[in-house]
N, C-alpha and C positions, 0 to 999 in steps of 0.2 A: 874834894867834897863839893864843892863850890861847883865844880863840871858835872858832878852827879845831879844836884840840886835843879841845875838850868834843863840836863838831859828827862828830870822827873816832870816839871815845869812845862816844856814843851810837849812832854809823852803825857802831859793831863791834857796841855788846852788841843792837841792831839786828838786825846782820849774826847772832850770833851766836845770838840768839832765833829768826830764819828756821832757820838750820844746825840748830839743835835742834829744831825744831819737825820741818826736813824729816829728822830724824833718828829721830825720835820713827814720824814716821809710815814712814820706811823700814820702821823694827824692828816695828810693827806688819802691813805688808805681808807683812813677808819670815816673821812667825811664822803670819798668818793664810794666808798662801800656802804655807807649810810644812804646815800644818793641812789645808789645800785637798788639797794632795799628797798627803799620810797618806790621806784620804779618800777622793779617788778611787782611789790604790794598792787600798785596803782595797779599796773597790766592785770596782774589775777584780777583785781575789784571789776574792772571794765569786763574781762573776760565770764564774771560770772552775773555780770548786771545781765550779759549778753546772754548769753544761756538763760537768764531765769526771764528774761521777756520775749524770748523762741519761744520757751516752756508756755507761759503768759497765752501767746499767741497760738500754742499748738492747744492747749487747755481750753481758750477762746474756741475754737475752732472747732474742738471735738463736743464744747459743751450746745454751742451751735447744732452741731450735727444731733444731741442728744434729743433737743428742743424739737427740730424737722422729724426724727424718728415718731417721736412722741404725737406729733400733730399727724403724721400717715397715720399711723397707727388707728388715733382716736376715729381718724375720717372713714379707714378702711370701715371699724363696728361701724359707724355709722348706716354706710352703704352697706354692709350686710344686715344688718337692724330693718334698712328700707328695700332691701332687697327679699327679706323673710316674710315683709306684710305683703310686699306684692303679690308674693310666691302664693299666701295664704288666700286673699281676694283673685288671685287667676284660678286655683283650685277650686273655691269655691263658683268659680262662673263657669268653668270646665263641669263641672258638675251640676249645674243649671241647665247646661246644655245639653248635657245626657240627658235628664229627666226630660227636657223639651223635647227632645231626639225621639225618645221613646214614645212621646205622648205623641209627634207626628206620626212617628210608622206604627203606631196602631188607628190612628185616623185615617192613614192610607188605607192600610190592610181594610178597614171599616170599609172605607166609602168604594176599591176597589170591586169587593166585593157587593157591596149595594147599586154597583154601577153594574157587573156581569149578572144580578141578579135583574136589572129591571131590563135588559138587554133581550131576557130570555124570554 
């Protein structure tokens, strides 16, 4: 019994060496996998700071372009605004011209004939 007792004895601190060994390496696991975690956490965090100030930047960039759009735009009315008055004051001096035009070739016509008349 006594050989029994020493054989239990030994197959506990045994047993109990395995336990702590597979303990030892749990606690290593669960810190270097705790570790692993932090880590990749970090890498996503960094990974999506990075994307969202691409974004930031593409955002920046197209709201820029919305601003330039907006300022053609206004400038183009503008020029066609000052392009319609002009349009309006060259029509109406195109049409000064014709009434002058008109009111010449009948003074021609006039005086041609007041010329062939005292001619004769």
């Amino acid at each position: 019994m006594v050989g029994y007792l020493q054989k239990m004895q030994l197959g506990d601190v045994k047993m109990d060496a395995t336990t702590i060994g597979t303990i030892v390496v749990t606690v290593i696991g669960s810190l270097s996998s705790a570790k692993a975690w932090e880590f990749w956490m970090a890498k996503r965090a960094d990974n999506k700071s990075d994307k969202e100030s691409e974004m930031k930047e593409t955002h920046l960039y197209r709201d820029d372009l919305k601003v330039e759009v907006k300022r053609l735009r206004d400038e183009l009315k503008d020029l066609y605004v000052e392009r319609d008055k002009e349009y309006k004051v060259f029509m109406e001096q195109i049409a000064e011209l014709k009434e002058q035009l008109a009111t010449f070739r009948t003074r021609v016509e006039f005086l041609e004939r007041e010329n062939e008349a005292l001619r004769k």
